[in-house]
ZAMIZA-69226 format. One record per residue: x, y, z of N, C-alpha, C, O in turn. Coordinates in steps of 0.05 Angstrom, whole numbers, plus 5000, padded with zeros to 4 digits. Each point is the difference from the previous one (the first is absolute). Layout:
XYZXYZXYZXYZ/...
END
This chain:
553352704367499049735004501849804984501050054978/499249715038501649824980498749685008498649995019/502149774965499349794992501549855011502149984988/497849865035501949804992498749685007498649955020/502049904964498149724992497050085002499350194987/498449645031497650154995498950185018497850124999/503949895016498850245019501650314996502450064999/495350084999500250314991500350205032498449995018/503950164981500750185027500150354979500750094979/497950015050500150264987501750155019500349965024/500850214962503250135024498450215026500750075023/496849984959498750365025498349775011497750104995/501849665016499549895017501550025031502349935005/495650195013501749935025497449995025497650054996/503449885026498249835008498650335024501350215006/496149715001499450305008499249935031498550155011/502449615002500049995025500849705011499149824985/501750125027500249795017500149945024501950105010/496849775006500149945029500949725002500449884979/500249985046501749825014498349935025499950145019/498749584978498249905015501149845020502249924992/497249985033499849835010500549615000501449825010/496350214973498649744995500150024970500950194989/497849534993501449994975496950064983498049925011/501950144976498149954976500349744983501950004985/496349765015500849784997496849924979498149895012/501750164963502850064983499150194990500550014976/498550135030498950364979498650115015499749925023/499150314968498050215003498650014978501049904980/496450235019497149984975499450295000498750095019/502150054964499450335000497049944994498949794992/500350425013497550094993498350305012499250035023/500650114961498550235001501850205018498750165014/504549854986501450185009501249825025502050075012/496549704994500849965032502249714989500649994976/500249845037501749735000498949855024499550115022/500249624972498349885015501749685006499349784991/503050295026501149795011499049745012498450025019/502149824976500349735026503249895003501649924983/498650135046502050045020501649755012498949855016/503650104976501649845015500850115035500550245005/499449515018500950095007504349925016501749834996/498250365015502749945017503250014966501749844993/497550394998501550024978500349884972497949894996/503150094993500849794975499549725004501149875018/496750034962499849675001496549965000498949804990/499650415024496449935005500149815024497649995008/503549915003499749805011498350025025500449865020/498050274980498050035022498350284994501050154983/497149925027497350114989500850415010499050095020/502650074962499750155009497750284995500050235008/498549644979497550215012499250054967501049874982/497350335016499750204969500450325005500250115022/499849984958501850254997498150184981498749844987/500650375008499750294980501450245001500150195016/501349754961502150195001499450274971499349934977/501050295029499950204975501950014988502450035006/496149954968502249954979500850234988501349954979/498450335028501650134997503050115020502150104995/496949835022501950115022501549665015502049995014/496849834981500649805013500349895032501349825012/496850404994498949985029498649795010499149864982/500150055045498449745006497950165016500350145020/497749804967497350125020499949805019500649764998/498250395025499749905028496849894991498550104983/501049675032497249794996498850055024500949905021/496550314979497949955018497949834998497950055013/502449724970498249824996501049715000502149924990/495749935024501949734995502450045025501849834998/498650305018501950025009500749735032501649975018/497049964976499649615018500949914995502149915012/496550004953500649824987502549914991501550194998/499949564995502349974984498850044982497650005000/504150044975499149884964499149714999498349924984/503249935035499649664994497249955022498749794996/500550365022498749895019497349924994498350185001/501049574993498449914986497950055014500250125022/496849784966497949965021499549765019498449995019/503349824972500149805009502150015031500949795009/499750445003502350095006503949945008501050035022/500349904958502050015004501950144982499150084979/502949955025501650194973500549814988499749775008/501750334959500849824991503149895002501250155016/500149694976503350035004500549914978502449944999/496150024975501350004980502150284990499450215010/502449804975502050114976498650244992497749924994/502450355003498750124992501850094971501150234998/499149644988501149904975497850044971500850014977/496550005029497650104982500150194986499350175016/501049954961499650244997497550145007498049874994/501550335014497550184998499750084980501750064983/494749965015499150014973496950235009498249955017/502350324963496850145002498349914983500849874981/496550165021498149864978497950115015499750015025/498450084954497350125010500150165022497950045012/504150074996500050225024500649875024499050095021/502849654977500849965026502549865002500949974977/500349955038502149894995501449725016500750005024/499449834961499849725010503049935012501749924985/498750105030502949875017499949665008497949875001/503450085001500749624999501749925017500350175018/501249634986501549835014501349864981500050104977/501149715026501449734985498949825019498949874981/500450015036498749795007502849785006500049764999/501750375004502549905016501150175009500350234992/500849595039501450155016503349975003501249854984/499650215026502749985006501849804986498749934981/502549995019502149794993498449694981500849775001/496950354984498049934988498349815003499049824986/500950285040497749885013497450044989499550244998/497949564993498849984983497450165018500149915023/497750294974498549965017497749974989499949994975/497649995043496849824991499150284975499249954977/501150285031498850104975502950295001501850035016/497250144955500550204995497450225009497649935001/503550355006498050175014499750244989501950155003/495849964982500450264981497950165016497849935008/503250254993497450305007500650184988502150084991/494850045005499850244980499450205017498749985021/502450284965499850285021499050164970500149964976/499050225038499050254973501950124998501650105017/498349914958502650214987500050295004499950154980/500249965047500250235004501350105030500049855019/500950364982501650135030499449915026501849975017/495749984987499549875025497049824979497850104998/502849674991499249814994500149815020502050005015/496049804989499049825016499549754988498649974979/502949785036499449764992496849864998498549945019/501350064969496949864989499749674996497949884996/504650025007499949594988502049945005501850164994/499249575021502149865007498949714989497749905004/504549984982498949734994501849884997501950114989/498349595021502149794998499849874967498050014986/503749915010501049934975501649784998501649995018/498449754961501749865003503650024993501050074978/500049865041502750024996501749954972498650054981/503849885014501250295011499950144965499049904979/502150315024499550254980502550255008500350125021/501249904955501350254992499250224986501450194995/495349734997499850224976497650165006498649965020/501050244962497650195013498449924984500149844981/497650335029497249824985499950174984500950225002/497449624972499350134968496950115003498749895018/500450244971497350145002499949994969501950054986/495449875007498249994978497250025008498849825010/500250454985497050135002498749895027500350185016/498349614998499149895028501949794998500149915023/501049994967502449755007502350035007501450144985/500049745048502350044999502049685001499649785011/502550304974501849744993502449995023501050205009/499749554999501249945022500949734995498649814998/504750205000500949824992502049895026501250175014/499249584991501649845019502649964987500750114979/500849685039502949884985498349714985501449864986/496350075017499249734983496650054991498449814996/500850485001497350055003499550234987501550205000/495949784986499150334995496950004997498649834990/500650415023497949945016498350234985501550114985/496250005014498350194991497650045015497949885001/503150385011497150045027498150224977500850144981/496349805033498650224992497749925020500049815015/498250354983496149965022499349854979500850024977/497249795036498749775002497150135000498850005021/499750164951498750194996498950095030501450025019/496050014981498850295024500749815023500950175016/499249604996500949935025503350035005500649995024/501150044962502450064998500550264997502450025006/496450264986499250314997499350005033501650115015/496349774997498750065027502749865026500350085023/500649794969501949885018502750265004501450115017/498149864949503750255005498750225015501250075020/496450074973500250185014498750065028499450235007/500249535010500549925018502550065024500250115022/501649724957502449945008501150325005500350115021/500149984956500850314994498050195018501150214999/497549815011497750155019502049875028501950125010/497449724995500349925031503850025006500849975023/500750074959503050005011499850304999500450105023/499050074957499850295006499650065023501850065015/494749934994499049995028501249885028498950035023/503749834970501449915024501550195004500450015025/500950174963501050284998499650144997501550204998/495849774999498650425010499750025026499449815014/501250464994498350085029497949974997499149944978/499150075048497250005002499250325006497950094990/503450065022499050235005502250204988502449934997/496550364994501450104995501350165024499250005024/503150134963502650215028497850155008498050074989/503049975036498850135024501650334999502550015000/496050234998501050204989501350045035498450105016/504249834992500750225017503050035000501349874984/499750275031503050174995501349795024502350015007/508949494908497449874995500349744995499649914977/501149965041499649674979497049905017499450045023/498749754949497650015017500949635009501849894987/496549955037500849755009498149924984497850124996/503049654992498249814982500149675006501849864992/495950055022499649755003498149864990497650044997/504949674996498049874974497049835010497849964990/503749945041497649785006497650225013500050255004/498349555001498450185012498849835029497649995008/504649895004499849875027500750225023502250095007/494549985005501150175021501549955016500550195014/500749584992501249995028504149995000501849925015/497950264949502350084990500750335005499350164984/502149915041501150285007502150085003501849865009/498550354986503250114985500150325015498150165004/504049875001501550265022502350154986501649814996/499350364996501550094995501150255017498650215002/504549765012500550225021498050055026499650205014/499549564985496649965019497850074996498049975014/502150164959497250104988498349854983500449944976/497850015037497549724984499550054967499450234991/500849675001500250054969497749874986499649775007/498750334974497149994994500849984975501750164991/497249654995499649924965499650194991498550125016/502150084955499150184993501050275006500150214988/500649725030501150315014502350134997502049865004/498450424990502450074995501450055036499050025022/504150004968501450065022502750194989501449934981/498950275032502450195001502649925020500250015025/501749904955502049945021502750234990500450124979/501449855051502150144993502649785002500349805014/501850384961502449895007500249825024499650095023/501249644973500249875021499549665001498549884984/502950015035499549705006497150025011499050185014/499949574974497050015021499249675007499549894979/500349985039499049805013497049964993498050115007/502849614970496149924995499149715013500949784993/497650275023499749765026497349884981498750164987/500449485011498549994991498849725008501349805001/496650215005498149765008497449855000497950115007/502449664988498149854980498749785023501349845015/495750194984498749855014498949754983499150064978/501049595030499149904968497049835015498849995022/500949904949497249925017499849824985501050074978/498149705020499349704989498250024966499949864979/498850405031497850054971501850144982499349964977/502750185027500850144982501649904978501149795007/499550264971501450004975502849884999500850005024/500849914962503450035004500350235000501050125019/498150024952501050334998498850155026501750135013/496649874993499450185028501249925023498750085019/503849754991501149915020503150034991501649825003/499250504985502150114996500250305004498150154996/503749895011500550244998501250124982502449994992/495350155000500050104962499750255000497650054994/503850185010499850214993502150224988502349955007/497650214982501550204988499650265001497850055011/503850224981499850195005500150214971502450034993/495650114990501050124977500750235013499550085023/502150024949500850415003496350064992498149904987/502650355034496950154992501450284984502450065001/495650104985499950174991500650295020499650005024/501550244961499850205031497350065004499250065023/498849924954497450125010498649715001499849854980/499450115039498149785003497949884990499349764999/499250494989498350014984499749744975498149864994/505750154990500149934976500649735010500749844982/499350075038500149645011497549984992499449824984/498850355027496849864989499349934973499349794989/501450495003499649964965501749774991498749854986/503350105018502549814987497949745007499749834983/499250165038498249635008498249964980500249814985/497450445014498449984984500850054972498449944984/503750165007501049974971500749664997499649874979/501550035044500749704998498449845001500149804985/497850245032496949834993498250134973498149874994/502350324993498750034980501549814982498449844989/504350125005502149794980499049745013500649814987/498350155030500349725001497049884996499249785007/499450424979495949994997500249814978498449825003/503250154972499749844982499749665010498049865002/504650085004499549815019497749925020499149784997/500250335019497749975021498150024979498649805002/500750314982497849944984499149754988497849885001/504750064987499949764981499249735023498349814999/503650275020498649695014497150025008498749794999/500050455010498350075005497549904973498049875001/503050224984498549884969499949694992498249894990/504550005019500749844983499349775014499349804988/501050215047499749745016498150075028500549915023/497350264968498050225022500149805025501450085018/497349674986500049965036502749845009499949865020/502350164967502249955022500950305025499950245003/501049525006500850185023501750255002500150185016/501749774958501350224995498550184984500650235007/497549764973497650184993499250225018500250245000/499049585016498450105027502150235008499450244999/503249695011502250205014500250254982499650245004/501549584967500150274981497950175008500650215011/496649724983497050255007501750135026500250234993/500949755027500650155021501750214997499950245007/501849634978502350224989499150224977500850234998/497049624985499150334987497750115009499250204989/499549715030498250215013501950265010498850225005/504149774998501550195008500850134986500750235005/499449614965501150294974498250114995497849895001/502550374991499350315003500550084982499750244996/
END
């Protein structure tokens, strides 16, 4: 080992893996509990547009594949648009989740109406729980002190916390009903893998694959091969924005089918804390009410 000015190098240092991405990490990764918990530049070097979030193992430096959230952008607010701010924020974990940001400017510094942060749980297939606009603009990550978090602008510094039990019943509100926009409603259908997963629930949304009608929930066995997915959407005046898309996706299933089931209901048992709390915390909203639907199903 040797010294030179203040930084100390040790010679049996060497590095025990590296990979070579795509898109940039703009401006870090947030270890935590073995995993690394990116927010994603995209289209190479610079952030300059929204390339997604990332979990990567921090031993091997692999990128786990995301069966959750898999719709969603990182920026795609509830309000629905992405964001196009700078993804220039650092990411930051705290209490078991991990807060990703924007800069709240775009391109060639272009100023925009807010900055956009969402929080995901700090774990392998963790799920966004809160998206919230923020006032512009911001390079820095947020500070955590015990329920207070610090959030500082280029002319501002700001200090969020709940607004006692109506501010407790609101967050978990908020945090209940974005979960619930990304759970299934039913669990996998045990048959002989990727299963079709559709988010809306507008029947007059049908989907074909190689001409074969394709059912929510359901697994399908395909072989080596190109396959033609034909798809079509009936709309209707009553329906939703979100239900007047075609919104669906396809996960890897398991070889035994079986463990898709277990894997749902292991995922609705993680997500009981939550459904509880709103259930406790804000009993006759409407999302209350949904939550009770979703744990009459945990087991």
């Amino acid at each position: 080992m040797f010294l030179t000015g203040s930084v100390v190098f040790c010679s049996r240092l060497s590095a025990r893996w590296t990979r070579h991405f795509d898109v940039s990490f703009e401006p870090c990764v947030s270890p935590y509990k073995g995993y690394l918990y990116a927010n994603l530049g995209g289209g190479g070097p610079g952030g300059q547009s929204d390339g997604g979030y990332a979990v990567i193992e921090a031993a091997t430096g692999d990128v786990l594949p995301r069966h959750v959230n898999t719709g969603w952008g990182i920026y795609q607010a509830s309000w629905g648009h992405l964001r196009t701010g700078r993804s220039y924020v650092p990411t930051t974990v705290a209490g078991r989740f991990v807060f990703c940001g924007d800069s709240g400017e775009g391109f060639g510094g272009k100023h925009l109406s807010q900055a956009n942060f969402t929080v995901v749980e700090a774990k392998p297939q963790g799920r966004i729980v809160a998206q919230n606009g923020l006032p512009a603009r911001s390079n820095n990550a947020l500070a955590f002190d015990e329920d207070r978090i610090y959030y500082r602008t280029t002319t501002a510094l700001m200090c969020l916390a709940c607004t006692g039990e109506e501010g407790k019943a609101y967050e978990a509100e908020v945090n209940a009903r974005t979960l619930m926009e990304d759970l299934p409603t039913e669990a996998p259908k045990v048959v002989k893998a990727v299963r079709f997963i559709r988010r809306t629930d507008n029947p007059g949304i049908q989907a074909w694959l190689g001409g074969a009608p394709l059912r929510h929930g359901h697994r399908y066995r395909l072989a080596e091969g190109e396959y033609t997915l034909l798809a079509e959407m009936s709309t209707d005046t009553d329906l939703e924005a979100e239900d007047m898309c075609l919104d669906f996706h396809f996960l890897p299933s398991a070889d035994d089918p079986k463990k898709d089931v277990e894997t749902y209901r292991n995922m609705m048992r993680s997500m009981k804390p939550y459904l509880d709390r709103v259930v406790k915390l804000k009993p006759g909203s409407d999302t209350a009410k949904r939550a009770r639907e979703f744990l009459a199903k945990i087991q």
